[in-house]
CHARMM-style PDB file with segment names, atoms N, HN, CA, C and O in Angstrom:
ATOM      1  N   UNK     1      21.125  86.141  17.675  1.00  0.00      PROA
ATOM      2  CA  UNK     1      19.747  86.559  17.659  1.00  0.00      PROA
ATOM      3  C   UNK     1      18.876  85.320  17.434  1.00  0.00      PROA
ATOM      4  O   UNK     1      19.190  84.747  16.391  1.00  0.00      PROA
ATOM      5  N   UNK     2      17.535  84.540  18.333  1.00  0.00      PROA
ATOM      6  HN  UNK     2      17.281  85.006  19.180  1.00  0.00      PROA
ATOM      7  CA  UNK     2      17.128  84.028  17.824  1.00  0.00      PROA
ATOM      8  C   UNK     2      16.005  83.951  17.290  1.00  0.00      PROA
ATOM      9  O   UNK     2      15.359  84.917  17.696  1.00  0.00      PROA
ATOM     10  N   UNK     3      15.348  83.285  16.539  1.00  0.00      PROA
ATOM     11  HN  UNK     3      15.873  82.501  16.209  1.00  0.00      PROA
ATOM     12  CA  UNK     3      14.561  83.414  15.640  1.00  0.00      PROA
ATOM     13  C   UNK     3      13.312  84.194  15.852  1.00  0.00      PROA
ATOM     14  O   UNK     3      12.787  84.945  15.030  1.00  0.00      PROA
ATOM     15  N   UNK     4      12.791  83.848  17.383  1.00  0.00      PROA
ATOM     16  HN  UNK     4      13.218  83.238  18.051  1.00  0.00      PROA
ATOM     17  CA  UNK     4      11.348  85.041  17.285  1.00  0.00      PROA
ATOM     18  C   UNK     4      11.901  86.804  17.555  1.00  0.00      PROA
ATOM     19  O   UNK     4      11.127  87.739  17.759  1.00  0.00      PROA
ATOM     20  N   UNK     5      13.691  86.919  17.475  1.00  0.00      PROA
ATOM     21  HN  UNK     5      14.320  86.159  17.310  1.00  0.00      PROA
ATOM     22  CA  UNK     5      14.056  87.924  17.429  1.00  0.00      PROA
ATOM     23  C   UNK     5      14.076  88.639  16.122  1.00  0.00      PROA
ATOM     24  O   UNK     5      14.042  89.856  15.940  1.00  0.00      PROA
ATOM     25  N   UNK     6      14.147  87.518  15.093  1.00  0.00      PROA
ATOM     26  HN  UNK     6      14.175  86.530  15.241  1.00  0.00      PROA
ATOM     27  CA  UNK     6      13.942  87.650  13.986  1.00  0.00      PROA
ATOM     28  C   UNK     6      12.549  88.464  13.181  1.00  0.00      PROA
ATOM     29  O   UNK     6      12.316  89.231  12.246  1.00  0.00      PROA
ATOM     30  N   UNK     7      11.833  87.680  14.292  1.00  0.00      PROA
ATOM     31  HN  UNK     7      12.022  87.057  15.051  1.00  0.00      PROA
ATOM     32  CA  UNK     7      10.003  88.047  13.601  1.00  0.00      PROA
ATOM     33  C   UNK     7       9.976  89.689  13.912  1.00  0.00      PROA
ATOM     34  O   UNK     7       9.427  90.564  13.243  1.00  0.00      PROA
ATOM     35  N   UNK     8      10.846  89.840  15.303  1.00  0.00      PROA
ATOM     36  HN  UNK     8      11.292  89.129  15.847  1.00  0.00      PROA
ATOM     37  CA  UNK     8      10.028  90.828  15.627  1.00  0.00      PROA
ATOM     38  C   UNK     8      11.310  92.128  15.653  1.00  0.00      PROA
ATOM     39  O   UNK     8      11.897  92.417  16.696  1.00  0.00      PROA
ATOM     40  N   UNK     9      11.534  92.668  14.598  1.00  0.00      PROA
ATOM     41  HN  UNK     9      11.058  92.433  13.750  1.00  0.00      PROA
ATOM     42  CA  UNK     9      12.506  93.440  14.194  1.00  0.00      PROA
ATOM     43  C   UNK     9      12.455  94.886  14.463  1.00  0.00      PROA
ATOM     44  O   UNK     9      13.467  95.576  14.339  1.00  0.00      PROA
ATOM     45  N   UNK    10      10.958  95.532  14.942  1.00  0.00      PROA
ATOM     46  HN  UNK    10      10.136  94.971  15.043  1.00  0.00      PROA
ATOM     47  CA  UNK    10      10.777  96.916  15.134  1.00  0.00      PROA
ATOM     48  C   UNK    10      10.939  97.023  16.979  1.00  0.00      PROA
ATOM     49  O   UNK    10      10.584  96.279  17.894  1.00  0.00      PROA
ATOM     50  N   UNK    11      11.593  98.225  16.922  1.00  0.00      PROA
ATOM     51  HN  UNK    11      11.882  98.829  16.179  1.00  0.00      PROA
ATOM     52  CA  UNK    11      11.757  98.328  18.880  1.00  0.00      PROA
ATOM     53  C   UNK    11      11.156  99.379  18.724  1.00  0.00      PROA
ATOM     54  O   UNK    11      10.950 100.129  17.770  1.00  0.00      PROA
ATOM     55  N   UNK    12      10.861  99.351  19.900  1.00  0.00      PROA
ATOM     56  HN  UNK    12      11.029  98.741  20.674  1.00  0.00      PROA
ATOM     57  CA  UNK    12      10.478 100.988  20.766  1.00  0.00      PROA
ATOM     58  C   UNK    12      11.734 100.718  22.285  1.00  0.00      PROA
ATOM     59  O   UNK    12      11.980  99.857  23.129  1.00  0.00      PROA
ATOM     60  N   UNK    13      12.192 102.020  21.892  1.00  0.00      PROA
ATOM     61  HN  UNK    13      11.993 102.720  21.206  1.00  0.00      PROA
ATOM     62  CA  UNK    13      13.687 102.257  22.717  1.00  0.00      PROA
ATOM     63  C   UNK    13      13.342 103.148  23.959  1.00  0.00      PROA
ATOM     64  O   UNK    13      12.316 103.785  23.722  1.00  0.00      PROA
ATOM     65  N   UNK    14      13.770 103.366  25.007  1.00  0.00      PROA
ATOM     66  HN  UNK    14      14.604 102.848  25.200  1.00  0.00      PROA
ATOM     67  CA  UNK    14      13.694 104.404  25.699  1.00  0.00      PROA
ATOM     68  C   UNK    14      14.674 105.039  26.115  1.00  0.00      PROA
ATOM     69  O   UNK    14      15.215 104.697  27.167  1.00  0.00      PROA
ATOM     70  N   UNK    15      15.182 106.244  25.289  1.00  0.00      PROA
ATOM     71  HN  UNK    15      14.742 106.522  24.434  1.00  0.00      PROA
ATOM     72  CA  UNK    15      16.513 106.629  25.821  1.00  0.00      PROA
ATOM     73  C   UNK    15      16.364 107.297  26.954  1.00  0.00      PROA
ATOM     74  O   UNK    15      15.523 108.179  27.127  1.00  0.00      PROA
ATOM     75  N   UNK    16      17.375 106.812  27.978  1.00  0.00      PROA
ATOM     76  HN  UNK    16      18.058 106.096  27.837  1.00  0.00      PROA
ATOM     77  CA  UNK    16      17.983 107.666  29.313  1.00  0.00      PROA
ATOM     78  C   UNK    16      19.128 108.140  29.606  1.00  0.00      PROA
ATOM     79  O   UNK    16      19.854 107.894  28.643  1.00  0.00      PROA
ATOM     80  N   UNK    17      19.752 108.734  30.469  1.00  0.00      PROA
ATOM     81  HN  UNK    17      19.162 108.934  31.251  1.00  0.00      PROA
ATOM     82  CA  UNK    17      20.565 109.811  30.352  1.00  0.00      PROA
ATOM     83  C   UNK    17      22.105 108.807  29.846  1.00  0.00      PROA
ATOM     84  O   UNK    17      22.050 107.588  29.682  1.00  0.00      PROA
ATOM     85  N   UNK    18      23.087 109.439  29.708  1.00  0.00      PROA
ATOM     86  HN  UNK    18      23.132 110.429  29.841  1.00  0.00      PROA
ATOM     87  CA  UNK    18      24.644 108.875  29.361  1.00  0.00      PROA
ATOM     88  C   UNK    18      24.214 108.618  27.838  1.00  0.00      PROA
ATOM     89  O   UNK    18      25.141 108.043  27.269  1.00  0.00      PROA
ATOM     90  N   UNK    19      23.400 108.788  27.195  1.00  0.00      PROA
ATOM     91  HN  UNK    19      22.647 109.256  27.657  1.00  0.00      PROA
ATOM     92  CA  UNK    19      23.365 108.163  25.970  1.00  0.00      PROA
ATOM     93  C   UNK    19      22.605 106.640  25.744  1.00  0.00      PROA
ATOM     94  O   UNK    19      22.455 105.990  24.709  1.00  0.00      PROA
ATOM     95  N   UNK    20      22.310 106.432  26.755  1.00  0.00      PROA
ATOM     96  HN  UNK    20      22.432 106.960  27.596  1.00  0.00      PROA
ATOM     97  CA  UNK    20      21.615 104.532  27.250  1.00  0.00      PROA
ATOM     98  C   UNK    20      20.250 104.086  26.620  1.00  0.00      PROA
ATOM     99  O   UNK    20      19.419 104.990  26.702  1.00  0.00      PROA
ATOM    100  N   UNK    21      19.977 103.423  26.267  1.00  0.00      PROA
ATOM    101  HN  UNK    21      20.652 102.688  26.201  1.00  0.00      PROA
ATOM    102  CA  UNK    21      18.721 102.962  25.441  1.00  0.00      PROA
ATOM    103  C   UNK    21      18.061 101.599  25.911  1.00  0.00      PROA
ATOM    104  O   UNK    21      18.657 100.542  26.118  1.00  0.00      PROA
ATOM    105  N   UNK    22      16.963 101.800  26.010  1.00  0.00      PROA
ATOM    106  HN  UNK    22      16.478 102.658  25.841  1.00  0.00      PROA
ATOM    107  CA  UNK    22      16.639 100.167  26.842  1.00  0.00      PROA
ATOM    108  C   UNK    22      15.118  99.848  25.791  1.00  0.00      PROA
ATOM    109  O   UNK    22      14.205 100.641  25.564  1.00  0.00      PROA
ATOM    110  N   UNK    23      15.238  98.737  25.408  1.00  0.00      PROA
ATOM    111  HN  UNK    23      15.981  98.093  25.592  1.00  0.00      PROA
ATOM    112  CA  UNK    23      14.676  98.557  24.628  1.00  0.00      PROA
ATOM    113  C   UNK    23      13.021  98.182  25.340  1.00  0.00      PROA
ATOM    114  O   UNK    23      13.156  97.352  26.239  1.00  0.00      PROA
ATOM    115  N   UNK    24      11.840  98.519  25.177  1.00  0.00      PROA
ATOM    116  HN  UNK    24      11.730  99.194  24.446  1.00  0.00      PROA
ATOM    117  CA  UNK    24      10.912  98.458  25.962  1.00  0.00      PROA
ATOM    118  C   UNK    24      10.172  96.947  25.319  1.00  0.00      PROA
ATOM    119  O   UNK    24      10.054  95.802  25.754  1.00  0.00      PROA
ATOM    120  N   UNK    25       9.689  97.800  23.805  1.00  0.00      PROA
ATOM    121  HN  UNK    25       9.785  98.731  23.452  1.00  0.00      PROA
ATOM    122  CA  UNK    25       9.184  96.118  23.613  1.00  0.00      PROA
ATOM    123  C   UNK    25       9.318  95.816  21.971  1.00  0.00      PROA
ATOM    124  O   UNK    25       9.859  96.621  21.214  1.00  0.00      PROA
ATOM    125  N   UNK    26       8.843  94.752  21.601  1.00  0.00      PROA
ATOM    126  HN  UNK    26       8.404  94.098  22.216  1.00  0.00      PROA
ATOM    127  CA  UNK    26       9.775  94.315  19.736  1.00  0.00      PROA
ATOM    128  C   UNK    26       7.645  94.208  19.337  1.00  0.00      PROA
ATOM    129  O   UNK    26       6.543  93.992  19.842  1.00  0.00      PROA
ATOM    130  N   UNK    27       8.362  94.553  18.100  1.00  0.00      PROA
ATOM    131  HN  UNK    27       9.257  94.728  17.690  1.00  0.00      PROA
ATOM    132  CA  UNK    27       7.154  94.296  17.170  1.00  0.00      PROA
ATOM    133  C   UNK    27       7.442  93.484  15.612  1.00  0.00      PROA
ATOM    134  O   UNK    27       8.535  93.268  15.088  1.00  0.00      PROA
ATOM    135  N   UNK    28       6.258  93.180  15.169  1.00  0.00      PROA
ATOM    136  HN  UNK    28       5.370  93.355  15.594  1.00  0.00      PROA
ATOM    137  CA  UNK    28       6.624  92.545  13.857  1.00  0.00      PROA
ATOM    138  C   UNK    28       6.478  93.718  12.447  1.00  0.00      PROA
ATOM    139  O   UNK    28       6.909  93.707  11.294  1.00  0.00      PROA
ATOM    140  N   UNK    29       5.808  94.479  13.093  1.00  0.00      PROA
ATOM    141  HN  UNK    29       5.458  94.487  14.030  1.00  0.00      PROA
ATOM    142  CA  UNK    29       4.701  95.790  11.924  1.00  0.00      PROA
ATOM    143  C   UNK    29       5.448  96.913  12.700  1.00  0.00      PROA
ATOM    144  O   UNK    29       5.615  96.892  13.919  1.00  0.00      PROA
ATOM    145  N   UNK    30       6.012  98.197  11.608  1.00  0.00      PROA
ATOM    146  HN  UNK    30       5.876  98.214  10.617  1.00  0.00      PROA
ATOM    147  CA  UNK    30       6.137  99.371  12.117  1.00  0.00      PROA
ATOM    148  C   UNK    30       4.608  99.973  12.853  1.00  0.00      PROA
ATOM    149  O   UNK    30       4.477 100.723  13.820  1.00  0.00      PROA
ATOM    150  N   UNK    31       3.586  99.343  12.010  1.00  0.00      PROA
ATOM    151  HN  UNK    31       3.692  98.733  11.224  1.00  0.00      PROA
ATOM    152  CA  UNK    31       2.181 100.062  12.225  1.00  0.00      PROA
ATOM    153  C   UNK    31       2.086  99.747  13.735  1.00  0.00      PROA
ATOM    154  O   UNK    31       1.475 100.478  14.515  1.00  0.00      PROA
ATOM    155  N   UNK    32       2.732  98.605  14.103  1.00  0.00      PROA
ATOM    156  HN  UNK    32       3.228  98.011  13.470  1.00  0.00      PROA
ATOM    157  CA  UNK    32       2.158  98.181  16.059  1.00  0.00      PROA
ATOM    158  C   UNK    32       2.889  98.673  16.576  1.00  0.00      PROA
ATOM    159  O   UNK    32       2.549  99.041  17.700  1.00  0.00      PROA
ATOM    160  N   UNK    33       4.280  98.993  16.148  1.00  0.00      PROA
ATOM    161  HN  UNK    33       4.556  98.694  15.234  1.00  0.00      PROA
ATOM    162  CA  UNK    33       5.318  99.941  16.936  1.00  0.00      PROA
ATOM    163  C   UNK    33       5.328 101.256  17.396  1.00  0.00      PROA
ATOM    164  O   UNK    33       5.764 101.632  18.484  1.00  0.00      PROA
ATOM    165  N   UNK    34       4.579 102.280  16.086  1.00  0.00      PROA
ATOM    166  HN  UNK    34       4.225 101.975  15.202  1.00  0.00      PROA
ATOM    167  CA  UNK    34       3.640 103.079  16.090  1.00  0.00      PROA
ATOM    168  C   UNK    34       2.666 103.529  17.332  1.00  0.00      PROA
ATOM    169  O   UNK    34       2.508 104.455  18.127  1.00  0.00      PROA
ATOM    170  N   UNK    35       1.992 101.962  16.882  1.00  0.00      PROA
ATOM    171  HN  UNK    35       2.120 101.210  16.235  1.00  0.00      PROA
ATOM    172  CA  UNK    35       0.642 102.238  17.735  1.00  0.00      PROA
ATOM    173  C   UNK    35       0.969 102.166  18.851  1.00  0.00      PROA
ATOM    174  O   UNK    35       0.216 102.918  19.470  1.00  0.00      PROA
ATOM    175  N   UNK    36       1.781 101.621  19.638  1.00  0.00      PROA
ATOM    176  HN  UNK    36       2.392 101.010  19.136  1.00  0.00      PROA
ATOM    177  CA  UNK    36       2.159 101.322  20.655  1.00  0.00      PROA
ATOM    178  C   UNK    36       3.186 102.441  21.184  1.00  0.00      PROA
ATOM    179  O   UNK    36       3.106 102.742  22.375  1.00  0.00      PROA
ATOM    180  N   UNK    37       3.972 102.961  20.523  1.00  0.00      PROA
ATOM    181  HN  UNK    37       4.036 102.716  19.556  1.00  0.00      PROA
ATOM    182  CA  UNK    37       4.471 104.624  21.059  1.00  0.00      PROA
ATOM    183  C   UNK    37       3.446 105.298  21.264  1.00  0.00      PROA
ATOM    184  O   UNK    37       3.441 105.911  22.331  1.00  0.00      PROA
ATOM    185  N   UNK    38       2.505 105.410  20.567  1.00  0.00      PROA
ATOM    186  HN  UNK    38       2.510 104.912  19.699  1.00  0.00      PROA
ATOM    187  CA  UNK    38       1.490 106.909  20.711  1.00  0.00      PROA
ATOM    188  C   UNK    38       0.677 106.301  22.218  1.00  0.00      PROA
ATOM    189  O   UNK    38       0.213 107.132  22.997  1.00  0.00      PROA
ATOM    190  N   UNK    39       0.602 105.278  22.426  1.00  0.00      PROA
ATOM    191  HN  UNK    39       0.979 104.603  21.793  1.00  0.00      PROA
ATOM    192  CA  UNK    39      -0.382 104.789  24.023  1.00  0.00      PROA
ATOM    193  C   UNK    39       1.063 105.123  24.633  1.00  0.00      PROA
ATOM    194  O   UNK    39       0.665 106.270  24.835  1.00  0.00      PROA
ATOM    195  N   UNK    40       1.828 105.144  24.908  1.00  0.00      PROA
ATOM    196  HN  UNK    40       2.151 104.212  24.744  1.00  0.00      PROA
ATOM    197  CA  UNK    40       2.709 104.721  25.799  1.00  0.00      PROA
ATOM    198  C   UNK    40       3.796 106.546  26.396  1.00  0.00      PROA
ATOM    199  O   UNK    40       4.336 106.782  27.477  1.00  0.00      PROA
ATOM    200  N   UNK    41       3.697 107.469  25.065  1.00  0.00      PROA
ATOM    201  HN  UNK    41       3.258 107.277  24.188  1.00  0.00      PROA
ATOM    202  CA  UNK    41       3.542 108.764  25.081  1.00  0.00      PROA
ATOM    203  C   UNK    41       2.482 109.042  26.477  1.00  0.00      PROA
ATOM    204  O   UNK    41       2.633 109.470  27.621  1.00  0.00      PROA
ATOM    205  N   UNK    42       1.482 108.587  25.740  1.00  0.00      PROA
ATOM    206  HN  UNK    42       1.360 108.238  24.810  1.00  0.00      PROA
ATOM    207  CA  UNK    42       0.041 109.155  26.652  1.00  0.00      PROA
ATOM    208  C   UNK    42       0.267 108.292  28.065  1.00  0.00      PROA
ATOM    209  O   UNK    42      -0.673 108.256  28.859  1.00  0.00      PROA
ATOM    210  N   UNK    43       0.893 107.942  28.222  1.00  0.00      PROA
ATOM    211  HN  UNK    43       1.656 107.971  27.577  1.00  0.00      PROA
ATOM    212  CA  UNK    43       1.227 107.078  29.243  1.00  0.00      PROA
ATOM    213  C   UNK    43       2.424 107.889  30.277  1.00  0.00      PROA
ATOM    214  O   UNK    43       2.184 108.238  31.432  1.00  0.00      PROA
ATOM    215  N   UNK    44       2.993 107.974  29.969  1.00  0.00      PROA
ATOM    216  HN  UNK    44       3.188 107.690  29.030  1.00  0.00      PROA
ATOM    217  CA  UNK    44       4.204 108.319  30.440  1.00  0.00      PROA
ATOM    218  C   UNK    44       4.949 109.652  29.711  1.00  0.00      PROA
ATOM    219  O   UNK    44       6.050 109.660  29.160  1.00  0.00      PROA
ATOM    220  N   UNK    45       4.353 110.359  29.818  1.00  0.00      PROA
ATOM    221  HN  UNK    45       3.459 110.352  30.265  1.00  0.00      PROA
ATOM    222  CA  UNK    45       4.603 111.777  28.745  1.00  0.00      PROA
ATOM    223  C   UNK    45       6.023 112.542  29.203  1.00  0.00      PROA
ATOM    224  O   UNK    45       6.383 113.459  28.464  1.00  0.00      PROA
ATOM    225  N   UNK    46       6.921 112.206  30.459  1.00  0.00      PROA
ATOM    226  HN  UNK    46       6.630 111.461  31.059  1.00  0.00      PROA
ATOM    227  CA  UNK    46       8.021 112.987  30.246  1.00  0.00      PROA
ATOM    228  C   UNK    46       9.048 112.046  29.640  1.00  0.00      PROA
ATOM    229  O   UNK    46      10.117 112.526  29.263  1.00  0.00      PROA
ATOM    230  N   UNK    47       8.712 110.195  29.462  1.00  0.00      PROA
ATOM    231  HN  UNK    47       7.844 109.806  29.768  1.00  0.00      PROA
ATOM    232  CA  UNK    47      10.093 109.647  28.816  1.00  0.00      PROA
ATOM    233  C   UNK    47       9.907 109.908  27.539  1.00  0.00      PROA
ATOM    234  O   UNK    47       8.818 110.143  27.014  1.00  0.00      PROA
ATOM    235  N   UNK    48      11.542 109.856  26.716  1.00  0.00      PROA
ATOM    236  HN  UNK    48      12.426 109.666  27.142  1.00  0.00      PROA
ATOM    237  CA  UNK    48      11.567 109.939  25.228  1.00  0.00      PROA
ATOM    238  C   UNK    48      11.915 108.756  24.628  1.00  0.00      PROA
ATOM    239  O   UNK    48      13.102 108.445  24.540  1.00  0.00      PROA
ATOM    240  N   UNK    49      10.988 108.013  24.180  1.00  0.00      PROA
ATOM    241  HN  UNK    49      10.023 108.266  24.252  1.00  0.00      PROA
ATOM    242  CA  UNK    49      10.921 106.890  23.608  1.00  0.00      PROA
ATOM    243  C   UNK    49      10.563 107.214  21.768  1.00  0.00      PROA
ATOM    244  O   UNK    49       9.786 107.998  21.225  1.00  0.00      PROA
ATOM    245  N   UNK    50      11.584 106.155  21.196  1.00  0.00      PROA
ATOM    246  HN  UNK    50      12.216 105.518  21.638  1.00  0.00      PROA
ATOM    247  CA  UNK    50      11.365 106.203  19.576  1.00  0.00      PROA
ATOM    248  C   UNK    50      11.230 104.562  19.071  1.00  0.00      PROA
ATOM    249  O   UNK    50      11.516 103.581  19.757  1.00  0.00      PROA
ATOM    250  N   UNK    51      10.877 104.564  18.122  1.00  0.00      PROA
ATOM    251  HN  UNK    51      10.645 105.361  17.565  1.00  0.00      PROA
ATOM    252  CA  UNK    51      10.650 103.716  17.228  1.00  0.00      PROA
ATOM    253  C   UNK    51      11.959 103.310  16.138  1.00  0.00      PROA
ATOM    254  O   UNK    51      12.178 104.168  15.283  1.00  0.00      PROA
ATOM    255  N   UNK    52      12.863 102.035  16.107  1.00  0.00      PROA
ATOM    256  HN  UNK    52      12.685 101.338  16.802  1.00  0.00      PROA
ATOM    257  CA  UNK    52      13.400 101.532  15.359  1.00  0.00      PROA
ATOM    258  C   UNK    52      13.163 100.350  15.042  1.00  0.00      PROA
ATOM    259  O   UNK    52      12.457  99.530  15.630  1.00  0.00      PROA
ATOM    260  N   UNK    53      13.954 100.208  13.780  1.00  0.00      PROA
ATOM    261  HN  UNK    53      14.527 100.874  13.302  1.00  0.00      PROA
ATOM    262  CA  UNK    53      14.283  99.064  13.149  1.00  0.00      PROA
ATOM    263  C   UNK    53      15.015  98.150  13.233  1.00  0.00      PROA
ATOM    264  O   UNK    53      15.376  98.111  12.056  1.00  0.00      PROA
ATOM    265  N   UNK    54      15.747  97.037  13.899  1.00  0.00      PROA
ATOM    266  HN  UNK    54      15.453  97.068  14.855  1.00  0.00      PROA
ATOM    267  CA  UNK    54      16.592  96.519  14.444  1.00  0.00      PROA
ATOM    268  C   UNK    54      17.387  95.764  12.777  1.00  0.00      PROA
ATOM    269  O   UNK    54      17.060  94.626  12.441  1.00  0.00      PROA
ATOM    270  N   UNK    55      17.909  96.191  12.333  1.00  0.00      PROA
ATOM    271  HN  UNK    55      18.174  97.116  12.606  1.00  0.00      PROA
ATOM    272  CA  UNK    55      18.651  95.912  10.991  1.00  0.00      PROA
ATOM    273  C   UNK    55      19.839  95.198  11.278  1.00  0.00      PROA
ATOM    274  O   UNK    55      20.261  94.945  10.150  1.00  0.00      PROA
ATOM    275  N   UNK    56      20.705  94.678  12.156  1.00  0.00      PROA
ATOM    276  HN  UNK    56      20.363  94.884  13.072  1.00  0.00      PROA
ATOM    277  CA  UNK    56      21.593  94.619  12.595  1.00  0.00      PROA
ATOM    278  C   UNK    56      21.531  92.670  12.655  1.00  0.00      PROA
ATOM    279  O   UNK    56      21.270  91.776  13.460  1.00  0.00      PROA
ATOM    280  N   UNK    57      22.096  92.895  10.791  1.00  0.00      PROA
ATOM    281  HN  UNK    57      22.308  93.622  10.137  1.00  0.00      PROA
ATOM    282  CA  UNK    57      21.886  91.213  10.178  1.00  0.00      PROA
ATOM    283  C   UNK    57      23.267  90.518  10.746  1.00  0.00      PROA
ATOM    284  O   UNK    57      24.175  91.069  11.368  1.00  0.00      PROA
ATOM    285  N   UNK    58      23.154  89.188  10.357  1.00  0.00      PROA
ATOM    286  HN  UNK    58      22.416  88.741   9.852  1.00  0.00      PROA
ATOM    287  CA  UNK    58      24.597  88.601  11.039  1.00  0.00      PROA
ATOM    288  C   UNK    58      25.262  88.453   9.203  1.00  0.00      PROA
ATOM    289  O   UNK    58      24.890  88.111   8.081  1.00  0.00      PROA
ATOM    290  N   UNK    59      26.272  88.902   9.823  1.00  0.00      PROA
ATOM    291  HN  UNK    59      26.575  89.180  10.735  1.00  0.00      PROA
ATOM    292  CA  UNK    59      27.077  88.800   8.936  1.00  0.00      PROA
ATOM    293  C   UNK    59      27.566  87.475   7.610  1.00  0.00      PROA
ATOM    294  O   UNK    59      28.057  86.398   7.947  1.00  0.00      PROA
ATOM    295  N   UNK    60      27.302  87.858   6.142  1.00  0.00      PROA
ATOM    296  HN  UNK    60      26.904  88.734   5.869  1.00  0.00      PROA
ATOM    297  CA  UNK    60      27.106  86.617   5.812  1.00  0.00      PROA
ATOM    298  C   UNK    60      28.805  86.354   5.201  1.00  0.00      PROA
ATOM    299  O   UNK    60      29.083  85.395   4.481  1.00  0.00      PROA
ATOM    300  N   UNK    61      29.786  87.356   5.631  1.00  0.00      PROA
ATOM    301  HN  UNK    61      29.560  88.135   6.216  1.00  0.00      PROA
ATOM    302  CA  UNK    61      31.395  87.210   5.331  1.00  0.00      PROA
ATOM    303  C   UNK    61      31.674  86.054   5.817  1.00  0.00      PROA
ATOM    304  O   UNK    61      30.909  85.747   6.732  1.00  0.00      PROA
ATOM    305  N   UNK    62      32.521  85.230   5.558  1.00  0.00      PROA
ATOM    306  HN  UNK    62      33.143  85.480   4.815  1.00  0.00      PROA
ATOM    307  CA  UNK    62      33.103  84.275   6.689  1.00  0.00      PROA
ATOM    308  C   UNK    62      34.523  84.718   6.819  1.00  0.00      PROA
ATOM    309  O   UNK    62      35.397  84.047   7.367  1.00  0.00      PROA
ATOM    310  N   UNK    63      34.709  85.994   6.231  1.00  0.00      PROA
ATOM    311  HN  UNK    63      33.999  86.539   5.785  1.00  0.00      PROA
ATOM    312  CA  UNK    63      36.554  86.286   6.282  1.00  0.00      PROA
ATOM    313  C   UNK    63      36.092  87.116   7.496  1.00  0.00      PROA
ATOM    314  O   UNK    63      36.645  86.778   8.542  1.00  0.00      PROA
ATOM    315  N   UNK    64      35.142  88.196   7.604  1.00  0.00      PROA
ATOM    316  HN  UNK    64      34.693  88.471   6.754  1.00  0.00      PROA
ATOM    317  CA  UNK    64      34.851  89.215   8.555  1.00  0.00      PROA
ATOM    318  C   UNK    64      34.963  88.675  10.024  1.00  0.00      PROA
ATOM    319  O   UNK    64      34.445  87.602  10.332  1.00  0.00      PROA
ATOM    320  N   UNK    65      35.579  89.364  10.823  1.00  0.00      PROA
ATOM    321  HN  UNK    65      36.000  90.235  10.572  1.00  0.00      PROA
ATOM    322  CA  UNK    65      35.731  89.341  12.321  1.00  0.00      PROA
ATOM    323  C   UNK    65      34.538  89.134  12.908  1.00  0.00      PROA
ATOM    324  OT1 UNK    65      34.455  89.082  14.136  1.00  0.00      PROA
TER     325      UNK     65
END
């Protein structure tokens, strides 16, 4: 991950069929992630798009795989 992946830790996802998720765009603030689902709803009102948190730290084990 690099670092301005770092800054910007909130996604808005768009799931499509098989289970598939495509990440649309990164934010730094849940509040812009937010704001930016509710335009994008009004935008495109039959995809189902959500709001996460990208938590997915690197591991600080050095025994771990």
């Amino acid at each position: 991950m690099t670092y301005r992946d770092d800054l910007n830790r909130w996604l808005v996802v768009r799931s499509l069929s098989d289970m598939q998720r495509v990440v649309v765009a990164r934010f730094r603030t849940q509040s812009n992630a937010d704001g930016y689902l509710h335009v994008i709803r009004r935008l495109i009102p039959d995809g189902k798009f959500l709001v996460v948190f990208d938590g997915d730290v690197k591991s600080e084990c050095e025994d771990c795989g």
